[in-house]
C-alpha positions in Angstrom: 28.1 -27.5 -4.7 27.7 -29.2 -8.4 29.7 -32.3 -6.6 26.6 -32.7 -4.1 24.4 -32.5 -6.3 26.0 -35.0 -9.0 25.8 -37.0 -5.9 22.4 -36.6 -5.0 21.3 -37.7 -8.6 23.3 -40.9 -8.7 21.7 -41.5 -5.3 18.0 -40.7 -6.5 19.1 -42.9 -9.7 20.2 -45.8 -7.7 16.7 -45.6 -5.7 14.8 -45.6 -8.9 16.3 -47.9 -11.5 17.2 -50.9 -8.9 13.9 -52.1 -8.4 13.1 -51.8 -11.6 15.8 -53.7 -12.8 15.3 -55.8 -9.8 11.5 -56.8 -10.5 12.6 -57.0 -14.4 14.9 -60.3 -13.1 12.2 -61.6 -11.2 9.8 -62.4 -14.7 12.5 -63.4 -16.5 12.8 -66.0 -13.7 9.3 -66.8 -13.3 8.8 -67.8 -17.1 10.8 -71.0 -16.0 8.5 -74.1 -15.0 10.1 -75.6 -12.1 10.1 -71.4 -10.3 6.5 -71.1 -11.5 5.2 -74.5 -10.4 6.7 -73.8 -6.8 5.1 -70.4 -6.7 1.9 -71.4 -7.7 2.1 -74.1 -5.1 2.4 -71.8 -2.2 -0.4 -69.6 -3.2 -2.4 -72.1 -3.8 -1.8 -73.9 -0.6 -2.4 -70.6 1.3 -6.0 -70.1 -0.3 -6.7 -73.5 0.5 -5.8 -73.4 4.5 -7.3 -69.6 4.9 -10.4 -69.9 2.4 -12.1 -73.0 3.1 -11.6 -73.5 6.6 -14.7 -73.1 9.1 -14.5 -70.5 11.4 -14.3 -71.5 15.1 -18.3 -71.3 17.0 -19.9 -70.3 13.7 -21.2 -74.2 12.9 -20.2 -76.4 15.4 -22.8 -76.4 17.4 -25.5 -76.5 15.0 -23.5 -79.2 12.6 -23.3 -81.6 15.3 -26.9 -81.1 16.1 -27.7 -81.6 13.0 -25.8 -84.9 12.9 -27.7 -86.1 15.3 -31.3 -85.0 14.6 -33.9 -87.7 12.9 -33.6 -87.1 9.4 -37.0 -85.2 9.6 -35.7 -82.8 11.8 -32.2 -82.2 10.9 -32.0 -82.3 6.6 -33.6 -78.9 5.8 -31.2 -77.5 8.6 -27.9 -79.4 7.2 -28.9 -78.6 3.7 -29.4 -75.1 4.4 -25.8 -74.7 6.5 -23.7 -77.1 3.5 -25.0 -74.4 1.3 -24.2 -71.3 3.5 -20.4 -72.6 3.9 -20.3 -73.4 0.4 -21.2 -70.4 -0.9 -19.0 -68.8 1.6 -16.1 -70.1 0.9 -16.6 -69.6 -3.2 -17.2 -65.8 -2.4 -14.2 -65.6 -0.3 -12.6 -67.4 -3.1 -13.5 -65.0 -6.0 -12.6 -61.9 -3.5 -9.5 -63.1 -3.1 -8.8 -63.8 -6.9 -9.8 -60.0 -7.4 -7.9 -58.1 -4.1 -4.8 -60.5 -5.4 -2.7 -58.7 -7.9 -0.6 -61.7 -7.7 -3.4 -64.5 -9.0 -4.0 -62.5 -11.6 -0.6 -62.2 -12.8 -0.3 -66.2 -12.5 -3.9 -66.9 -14.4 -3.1 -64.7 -17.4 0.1 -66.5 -18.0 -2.2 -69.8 -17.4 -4.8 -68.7 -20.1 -1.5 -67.6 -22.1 0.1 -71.0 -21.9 -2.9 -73.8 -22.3 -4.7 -71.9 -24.6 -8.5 -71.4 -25.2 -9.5 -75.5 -25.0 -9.5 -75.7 -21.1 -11.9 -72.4 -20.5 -13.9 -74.2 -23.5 -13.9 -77.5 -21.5 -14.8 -75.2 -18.5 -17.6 -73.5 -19.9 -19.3 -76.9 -21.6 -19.0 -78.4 -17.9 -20.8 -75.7 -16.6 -23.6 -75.6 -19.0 -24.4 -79.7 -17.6 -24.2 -79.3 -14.4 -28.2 -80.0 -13.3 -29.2 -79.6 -9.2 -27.7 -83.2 -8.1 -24.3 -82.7 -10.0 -23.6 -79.6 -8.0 -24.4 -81.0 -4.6 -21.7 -83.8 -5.9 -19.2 -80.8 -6.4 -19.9 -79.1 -3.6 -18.8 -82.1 -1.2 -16.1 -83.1 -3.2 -14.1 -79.4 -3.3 -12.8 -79.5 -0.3 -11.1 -83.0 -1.6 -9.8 -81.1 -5.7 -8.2 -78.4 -3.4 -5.8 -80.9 -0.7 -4.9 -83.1 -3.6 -3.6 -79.3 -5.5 -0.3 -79.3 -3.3 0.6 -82.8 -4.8 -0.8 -82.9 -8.2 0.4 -81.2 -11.3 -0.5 -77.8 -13.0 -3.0 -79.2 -15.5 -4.9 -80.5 -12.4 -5.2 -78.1 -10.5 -6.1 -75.4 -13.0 -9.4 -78.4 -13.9 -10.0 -77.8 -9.8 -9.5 -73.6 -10.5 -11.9 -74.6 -13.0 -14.4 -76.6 -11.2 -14.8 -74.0 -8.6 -16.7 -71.6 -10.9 -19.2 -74.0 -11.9 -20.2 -74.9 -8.4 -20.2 -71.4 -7.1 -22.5 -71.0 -9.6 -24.3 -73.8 -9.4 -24.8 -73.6 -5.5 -26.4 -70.0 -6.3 -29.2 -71.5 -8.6 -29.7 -74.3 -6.0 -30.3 -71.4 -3.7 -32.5 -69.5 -5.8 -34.7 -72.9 -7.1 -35.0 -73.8 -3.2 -38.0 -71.4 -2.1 -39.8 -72.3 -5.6 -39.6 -76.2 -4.5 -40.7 -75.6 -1.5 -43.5 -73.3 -2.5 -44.6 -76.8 -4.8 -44.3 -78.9 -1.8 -46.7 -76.3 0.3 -49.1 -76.6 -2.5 -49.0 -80.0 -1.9 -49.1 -80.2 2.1 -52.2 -80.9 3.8 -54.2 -78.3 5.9 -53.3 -80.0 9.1 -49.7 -80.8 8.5 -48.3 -78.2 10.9 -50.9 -79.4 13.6 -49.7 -82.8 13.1 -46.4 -82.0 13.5 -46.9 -80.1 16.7 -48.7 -83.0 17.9 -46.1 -85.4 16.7 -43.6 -82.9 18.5 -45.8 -82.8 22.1 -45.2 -86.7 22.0 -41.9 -87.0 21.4 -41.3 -84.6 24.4 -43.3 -86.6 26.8 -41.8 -89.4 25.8 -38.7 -87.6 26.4 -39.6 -86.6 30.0 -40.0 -90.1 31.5 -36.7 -91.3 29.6 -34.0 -91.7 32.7 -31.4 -90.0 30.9 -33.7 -86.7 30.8 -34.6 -87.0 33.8 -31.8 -86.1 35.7 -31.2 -83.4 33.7 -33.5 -80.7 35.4 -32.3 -78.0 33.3 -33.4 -79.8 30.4 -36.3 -81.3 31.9 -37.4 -78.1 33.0 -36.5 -76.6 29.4 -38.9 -79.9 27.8 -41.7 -78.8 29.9 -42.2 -75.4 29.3 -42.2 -76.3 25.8 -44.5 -78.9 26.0 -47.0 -75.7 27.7 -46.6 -73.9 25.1 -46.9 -76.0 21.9 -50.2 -78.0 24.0 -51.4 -74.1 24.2 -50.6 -73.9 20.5 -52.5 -76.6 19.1 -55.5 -76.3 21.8 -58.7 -76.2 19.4 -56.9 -76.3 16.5 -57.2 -78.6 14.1 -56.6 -77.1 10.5 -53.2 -75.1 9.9 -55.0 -71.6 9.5 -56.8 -71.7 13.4 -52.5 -71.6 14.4 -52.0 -68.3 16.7 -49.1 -66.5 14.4 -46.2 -67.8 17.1 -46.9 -71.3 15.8 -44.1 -71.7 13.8 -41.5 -70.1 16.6 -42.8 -72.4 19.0 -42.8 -75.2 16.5 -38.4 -74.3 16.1 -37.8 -73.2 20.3 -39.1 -77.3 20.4 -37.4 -78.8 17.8 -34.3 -77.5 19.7 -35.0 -78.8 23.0 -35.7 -82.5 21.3 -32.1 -81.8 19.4 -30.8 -81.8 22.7 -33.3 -84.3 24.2 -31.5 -86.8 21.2 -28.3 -85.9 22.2 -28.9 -86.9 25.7 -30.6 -90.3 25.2 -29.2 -92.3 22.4 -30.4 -95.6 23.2 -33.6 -96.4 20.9 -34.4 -99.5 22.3 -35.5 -97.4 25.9 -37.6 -94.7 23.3 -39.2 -97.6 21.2 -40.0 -99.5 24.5 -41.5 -96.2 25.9 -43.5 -95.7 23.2 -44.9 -99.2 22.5 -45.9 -98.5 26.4 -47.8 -95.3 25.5 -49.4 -96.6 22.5 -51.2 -99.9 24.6 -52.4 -97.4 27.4 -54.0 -95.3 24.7 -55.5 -98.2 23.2 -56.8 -99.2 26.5 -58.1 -95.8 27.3 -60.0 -95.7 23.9 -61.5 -98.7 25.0 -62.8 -97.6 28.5 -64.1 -94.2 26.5 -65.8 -96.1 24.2 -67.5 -98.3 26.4 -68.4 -95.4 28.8 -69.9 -93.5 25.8 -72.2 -96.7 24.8 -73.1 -96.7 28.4 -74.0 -93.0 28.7 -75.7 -93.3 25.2 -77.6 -96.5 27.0 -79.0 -94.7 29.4 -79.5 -91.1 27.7 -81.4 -93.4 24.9 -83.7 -94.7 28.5 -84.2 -91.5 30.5 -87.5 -89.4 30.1 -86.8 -86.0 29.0 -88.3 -83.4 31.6 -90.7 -82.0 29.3 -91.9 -85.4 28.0 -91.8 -86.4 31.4 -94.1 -82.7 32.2 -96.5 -83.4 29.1 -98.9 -87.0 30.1 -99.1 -85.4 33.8 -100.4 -82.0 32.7 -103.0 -84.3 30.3 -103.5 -86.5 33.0 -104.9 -83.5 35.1 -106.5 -81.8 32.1 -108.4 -85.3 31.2 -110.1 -85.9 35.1 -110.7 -82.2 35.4 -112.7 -81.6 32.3 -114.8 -84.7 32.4 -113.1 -85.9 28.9 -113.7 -89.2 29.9 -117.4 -89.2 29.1 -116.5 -87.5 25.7 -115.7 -89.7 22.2 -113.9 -89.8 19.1 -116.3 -89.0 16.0 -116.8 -91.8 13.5 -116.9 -94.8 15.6 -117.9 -96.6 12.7 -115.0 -96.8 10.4 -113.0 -98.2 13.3 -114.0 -102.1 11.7 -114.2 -101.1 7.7 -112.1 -103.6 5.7 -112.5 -101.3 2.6 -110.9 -98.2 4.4 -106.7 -97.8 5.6 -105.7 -98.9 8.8 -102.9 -98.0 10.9 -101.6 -99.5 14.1 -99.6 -97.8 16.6 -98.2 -98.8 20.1 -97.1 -96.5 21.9 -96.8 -94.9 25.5 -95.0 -91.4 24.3 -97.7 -89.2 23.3 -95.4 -86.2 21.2 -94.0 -89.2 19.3 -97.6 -90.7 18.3 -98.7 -86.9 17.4 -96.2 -86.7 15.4 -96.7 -90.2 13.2 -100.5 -89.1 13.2 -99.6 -85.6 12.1 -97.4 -86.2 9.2 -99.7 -89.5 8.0 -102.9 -87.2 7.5 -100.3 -84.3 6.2 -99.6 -86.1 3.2 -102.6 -88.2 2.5 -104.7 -87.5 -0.4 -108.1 -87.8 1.4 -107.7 -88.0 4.8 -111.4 -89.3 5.4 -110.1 -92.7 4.8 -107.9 -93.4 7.1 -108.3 -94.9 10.1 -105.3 -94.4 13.0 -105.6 -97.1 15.6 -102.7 -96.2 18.9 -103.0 -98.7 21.6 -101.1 -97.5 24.9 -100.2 -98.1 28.2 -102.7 -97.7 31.4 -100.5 -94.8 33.0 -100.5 -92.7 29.5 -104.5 -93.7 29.0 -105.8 -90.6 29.6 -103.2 -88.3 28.7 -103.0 -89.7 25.3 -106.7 -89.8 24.6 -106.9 -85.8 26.0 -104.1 -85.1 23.3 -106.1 -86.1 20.6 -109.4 -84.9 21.7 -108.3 -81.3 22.0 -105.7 -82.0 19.1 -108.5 -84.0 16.5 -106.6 -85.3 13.2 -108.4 -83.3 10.7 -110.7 -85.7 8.8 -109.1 -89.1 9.5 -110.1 -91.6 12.4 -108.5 -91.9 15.6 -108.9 -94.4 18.5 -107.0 -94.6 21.5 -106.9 -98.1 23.2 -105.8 -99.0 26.8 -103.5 -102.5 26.8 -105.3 -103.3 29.7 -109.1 -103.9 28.4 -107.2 -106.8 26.0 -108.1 -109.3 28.7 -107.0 -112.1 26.3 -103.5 -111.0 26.7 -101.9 -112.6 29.9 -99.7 -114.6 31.2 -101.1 -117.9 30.5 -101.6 -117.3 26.8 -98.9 -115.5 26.1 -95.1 -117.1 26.3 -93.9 -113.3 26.1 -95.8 -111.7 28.9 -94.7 -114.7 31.2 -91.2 -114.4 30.5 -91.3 -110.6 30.3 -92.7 -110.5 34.5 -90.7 -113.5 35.8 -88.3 -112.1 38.5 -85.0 -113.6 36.3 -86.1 -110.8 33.5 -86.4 -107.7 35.4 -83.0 -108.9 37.8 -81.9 -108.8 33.7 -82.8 -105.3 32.9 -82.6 -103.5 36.1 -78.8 -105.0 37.8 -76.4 -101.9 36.4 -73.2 -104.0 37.5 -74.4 -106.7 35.3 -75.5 -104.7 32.5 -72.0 -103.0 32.5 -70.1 -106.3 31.3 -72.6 -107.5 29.0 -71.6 -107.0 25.5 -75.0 -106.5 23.7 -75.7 -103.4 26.0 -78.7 -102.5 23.3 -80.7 -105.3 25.0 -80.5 -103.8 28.1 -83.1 -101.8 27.2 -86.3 -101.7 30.3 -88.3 -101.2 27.1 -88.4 -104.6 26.4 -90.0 -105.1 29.4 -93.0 -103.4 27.8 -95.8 -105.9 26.5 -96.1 -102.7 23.9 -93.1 -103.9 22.1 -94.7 -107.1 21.7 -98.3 -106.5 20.3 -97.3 -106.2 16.8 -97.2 -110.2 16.5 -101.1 -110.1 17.9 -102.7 -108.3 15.0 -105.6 -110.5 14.6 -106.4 -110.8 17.9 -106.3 -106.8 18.3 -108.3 -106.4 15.0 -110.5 -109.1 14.2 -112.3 -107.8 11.6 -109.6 -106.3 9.4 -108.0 -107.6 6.1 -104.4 -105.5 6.2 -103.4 -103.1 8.7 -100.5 -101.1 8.1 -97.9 -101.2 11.2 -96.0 -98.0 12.5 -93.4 -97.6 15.2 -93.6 -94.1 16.8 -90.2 -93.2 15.5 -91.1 -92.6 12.2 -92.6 -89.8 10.1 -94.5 -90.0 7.1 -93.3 -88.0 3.9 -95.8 -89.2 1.2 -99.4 -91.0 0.9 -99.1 -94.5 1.6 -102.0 -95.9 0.4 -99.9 -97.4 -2.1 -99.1 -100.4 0.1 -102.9 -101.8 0.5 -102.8 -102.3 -3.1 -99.3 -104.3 -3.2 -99.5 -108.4 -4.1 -97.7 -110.2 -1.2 -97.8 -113.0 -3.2 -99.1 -115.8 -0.2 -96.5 -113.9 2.2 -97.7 -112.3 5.6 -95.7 -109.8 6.1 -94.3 -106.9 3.6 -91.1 -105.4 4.4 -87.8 -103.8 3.2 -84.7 -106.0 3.3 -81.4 -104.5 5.2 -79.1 -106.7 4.1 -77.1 -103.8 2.3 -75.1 -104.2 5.1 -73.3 -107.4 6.7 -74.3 -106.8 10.3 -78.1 -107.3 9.2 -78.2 -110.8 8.2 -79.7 -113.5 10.3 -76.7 -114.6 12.2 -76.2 -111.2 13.6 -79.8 -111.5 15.8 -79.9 -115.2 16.2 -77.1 -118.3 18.1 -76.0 -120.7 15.2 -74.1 -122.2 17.7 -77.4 -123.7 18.9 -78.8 -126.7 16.4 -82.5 -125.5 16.7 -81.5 -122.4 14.8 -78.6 -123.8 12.7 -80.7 -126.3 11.2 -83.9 -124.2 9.9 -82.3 -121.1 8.7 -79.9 -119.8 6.6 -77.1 -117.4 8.9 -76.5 -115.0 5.8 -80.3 -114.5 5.1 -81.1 -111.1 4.3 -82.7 -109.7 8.0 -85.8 -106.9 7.0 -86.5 -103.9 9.0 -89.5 -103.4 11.2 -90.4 -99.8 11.5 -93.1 -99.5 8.8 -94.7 -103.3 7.7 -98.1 -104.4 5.6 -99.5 -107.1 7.2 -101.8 -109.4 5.6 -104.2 -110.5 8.7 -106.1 -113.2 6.7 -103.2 -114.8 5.6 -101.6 -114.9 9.5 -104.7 -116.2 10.1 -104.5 -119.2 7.5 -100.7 -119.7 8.4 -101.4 -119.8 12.0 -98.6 -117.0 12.7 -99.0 -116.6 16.3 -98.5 -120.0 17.1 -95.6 -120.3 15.4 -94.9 -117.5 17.5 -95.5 -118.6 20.7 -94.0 -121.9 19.8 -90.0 -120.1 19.1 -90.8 -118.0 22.6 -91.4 -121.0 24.6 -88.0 -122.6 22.9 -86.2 -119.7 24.0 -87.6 -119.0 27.5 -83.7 -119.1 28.5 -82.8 -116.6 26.3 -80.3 -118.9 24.2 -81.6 -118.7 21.0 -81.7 -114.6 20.9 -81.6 -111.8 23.4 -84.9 -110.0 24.0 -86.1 -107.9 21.6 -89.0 -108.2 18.7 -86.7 -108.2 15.3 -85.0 -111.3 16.0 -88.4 -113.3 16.5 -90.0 -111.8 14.0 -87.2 -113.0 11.9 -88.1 -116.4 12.5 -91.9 -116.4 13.0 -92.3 -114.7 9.5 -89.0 -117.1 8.0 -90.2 -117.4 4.4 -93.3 -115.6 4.7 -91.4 -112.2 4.1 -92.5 -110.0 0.9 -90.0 -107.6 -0.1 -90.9 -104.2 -0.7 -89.1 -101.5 -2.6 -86.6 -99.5 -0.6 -88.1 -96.2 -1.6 -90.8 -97.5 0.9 -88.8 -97.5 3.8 -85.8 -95.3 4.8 -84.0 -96.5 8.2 -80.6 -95.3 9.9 -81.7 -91.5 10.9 -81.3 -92.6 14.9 -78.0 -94.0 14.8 -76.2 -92.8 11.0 -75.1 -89.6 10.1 -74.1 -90.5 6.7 -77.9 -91.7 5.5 -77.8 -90.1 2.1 -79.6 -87.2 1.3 -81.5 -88.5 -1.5 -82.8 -91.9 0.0 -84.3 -89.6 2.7 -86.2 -87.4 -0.3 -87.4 -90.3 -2.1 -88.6 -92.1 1.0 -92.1 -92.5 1.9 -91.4 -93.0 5.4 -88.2 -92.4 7.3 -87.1 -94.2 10.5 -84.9 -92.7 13.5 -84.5 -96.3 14.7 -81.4 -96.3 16.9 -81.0 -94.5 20.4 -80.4 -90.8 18.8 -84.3 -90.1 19.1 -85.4 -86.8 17.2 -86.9 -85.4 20.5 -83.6 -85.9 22.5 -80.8 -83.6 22.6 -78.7 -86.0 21.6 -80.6 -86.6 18.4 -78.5 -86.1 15.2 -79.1 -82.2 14.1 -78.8 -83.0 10.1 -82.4 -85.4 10.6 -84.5 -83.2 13.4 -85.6 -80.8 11.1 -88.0 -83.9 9.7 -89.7 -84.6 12.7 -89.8 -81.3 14.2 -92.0 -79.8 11.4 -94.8 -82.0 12.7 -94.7 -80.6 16.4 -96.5 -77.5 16.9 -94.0 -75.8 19.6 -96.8 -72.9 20.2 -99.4 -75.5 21.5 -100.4 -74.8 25.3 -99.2 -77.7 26.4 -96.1 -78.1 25.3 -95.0 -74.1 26.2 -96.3 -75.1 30.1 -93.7 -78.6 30.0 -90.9 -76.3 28.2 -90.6 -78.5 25.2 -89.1 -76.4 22.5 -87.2 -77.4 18.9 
């Protein structure tokens, strides 16, 4: 019995003290270099193989899109996914140097050996390592770690080494990313995700009619639903915040499909060719809108609104049916007094002239001595005179004049009226092919045809006994008392006017041929052009000067239409050449029918403004900044004008 159990303990003693003398052997073989470096050379060599390499169908697919994408599309991606295996591998790296008993057996006797100056060394490269010195460790790693199993101890511990830093540094990269790109967000523009959405829906199509796409009907089929919904993204949309919330899904589920749209069609010379193709039939198709737009401006700018159409004929009746005819305008005898303010109007639309009358007795001082002369047509006679009979302009002077009682105006006298009924003239205005492929459309005008247009260069003849008449289109309205202008010196001149030569495209050579000598050789091409609209005329200097001979002289020259298209301005540039006085601008304030961006304080300071240009204030196309002027001289509550439906 004590013989088995002497036995037993020598057995248990065995068990117990071999491996302990066993393990003992093992250090006191391990402190020997050559033993050590081999050990450390097979761990290290396992870490290497098992840490850093990818796993298989984690990145593949999305690293070789991301190879391939534009550098627009692909770099956040890339940057994103070097970071991500970066990081992974350093946190598989530190895990394994705490589960490993082993490592940490072999880096105390490292730290044990070399002493404190390579952790210092360490710790000082890690304190200089900025945001583009990691990125330079991060792709060279992979590189420190293969060249371990061949280089010496000293080396590879600087590698060991190195690793820390750029774990660490890869982290703050990390963390500083969102705060960059919170800075560049500050910075974007509100449209930048609409522009890219549209940059995207072009790509696609230009995708879509590439060959190599197109027998691919999954992808084709995959591009076109996405070209739905990013077109339904971005419909009405043209600042960032009007994005539905799926935006930026749909703005990724696309940027995919043209991943694999690039992977398909690799030849750039086929996209740049498609595109060059695109880009010329947009061009052409701006073109054909922008001449379709002039056109439809042309003739909105000609047609009759239905209420203005409504308003002469309900006059018309009231005028016959009332006897007005046998009734007159009160103080008939200031119609010829020098010593009193004369206006001329010419007009045929009646709301217009109301208007010019309305707002030039609103703002005079004394009313009483002004005198309004309108001169119309014989179809808007009667309607106009009924208007201002039942619609008297306070204490001022009215008289309504028919064109037709001026039997000294016809054909033989005038150069104008000849040209203006020849057959040639109206075949001019009135052809719609032709008028489509001319390129001064604006002369197309059928109100040119009007002798109207033309009366203003037969002031004498209209008012013989006047000194100075002051000339109004019926596009204007009158802010301020212009008495002001009777008392201005025109120094000799004939005509007072404000110069438009602010601008290039109103100087002499854009109205009148310098190709042609007769106008080459008597005036200058960049002489400042003036504005008609709102002139002083000084009748007895036209008179002295002979003004509408020298009229009728330039019309007869240009009875081909050569020297200048039809129109008043560009004769009246060259009848009153040199006889021009310049007033100041406040005078005169044009561009309200045509420019948006007239400035708000040249339309305060402005005695009169102008809507010259085809957006008229009582059409709907008018411009809605400017309508407020004129409309505050139209009484919309008149019975008249609630019968024609002509509202504000």
């Amino acid at each position: 019995m004590l013989s088995l159990r002497n036995i037993v303990l020598l057995l248990l003693s065995i068990t117990v003290v071999a491996p302990i003398v066993l393990f003992t052997a093992r250090l006191s073989t391990f402190n020997s270099p050559s033993t050590k470096q081999e050990f450390i050379e097979d761990v290290t060599a396992f870490e290497t193989s098992t840490t850093l390499k990818e796993p298989v169908g984690v990145y593949n697919e999305d690293s070789t899109s991301t190879k391939n994408l534009p550098r627009d599309l692909g770099l956040r991606e890339s940057g994103e996914h070097a970071s991500a295996r970066v990081l992974s591998a350093t946190t598989e790296e530190d895990q394994t140097q705490r589960d490993n008993p082993i490592k940490q057996v072999t880096d105390g006797n490292k730290q044990g050996n070399q002493g404190g100056s390579i952790i210092k060394k360490g710790d000082s490269t890690n304190e200089n390592v900025s945001g583009e010195d990691a990125i330079d460790v991060d792709d060279n790693d992979g590189k420190l770690n293969k060249s371990a199993q061949v280089s010496d101890q000293e080396s590879r511990i600087k590698a060991t080494k190195q690793e820390q830093p750029a774990t660490e540094t890869s982290s703050s990269v990390k963390k500083k990313r969102p705060i960059l790109s919170n800075k560049k967000n500050d910075q974007m523009p509100s449209d930048a995700r609409v522009q890219r959405l549209k940059d995207q829906l072009i790509q696609a199509k230009i995708y879509l009619s590439l060959p190599a796409v197109k027998v691919n009907p999954r992808l084709t089929k995959e591009l076109r639903l996405r070209v739905k919904e990013v077109s339904q993204t971005i419909a009405g949309a043209s600042k960032d915040s009007e994005l539905p919330r799926n935006a930026n899904e749909r703005m990724k589920k696309m940027e995919h499909s043209l991943m694999k749209g690039k992977l398909m069609q690799d030849d750039c010379s086929a996209f740049v060719k498609k595109l060059r193709a695109m880009l010329h039939s947009t061009e052409e198709q701006l073109r054909a809108h922008k001449k379709q737009a002039l056109l439809l401006t042309q003739l909105a700018a000609k047609t009759l609104p239905k209420g203005l159409h409504c308003l002469p004929l309900r006059l018309t009746t009231e005028y016959y049916y009332s006897n007005s005819s046998q009734k007159q305008f009160p103080n008939q005898e200031k119609l010829e007094d020098p010593q009193l303010y004369h206006y001329a109007i010419f007009s045929d639309n009646i709301l217009a002239t109301a208007v010019v009358v309305n707002s030039v007795t609103a703002n005079a001082k004394d009313a009483s001595k002004h005198v309004l002369h309108i001169v119309t047509d014989r179809l808007n006679y009667a309607a106009m005179r009924m208007w201002f009979l039942v619609n008297p302009p306070g204490k001022a002077t009215i008289q309504v004049q028919n064109i037709e009682d001026f039997t000294w105006l016809n054909s033989s006298y005038s150069p104008v009226l000849k040209q203006l009924n020849s057959p040639a003239m109206i075949d001019y205005y009135f052809k719609a092919h032709r008028a489509t492929s001319d390129s001064n459309l604006k002369y197309r005008n059928p109100k040119y045809l009007s002798i109207l247009n033309h009366l203003r260069f037969y002031l004498p003849e209209i008012f013989p006994k006047l000194n100075k008449v002051l000339f109004l289109d019926d596009d204007i309205v009158v802010q301020k008392d212009l008495i002001g202008l009777w008392s201005v010196d025109l120094k000799g001149n004939v005509n007072g006017a404000v110069e438009t030569c602010g601008e290039i495209f109103h100087r002499f050579d854009r109205y009148l041929n310098f190709s042609n000598p007769l106008i080459a050789n008597n005036f200058d091409p960049r002489a400042c052009g003036w504005a008609y609209g709102m002139n002083i005329f000084d009748l007895v200097e036209w008179k002295r000067q002979n003004i509408t001979e020298v009229y009728h002289n330039w019309q007869n020259l240009n009875h081909d239409r050569t020297l200048w298209k039809l129109g008043t301005l560009p004769p009246g540039l060259i009848t009153f050449w040199k006889r021009t006085f310049t007033l100041n601008r406040s005078w005169h304030t044009l561009g309200l029918g045509y420019n948006p961006k007239v400035k708000q304080k040249d339309i305060d300071r402005a005695a009169v403004i102008h809507y010259n240009g085809n957006l008229k204030p009582w059409l709907e196309i008018s411009i809605p900044r400017f309508r407020s002027y004129w409309a505050k001289y139209v009484n919309y509550d008149h019975v008249y004008l609630r019968e024609c439906n002509i509202n504000p």
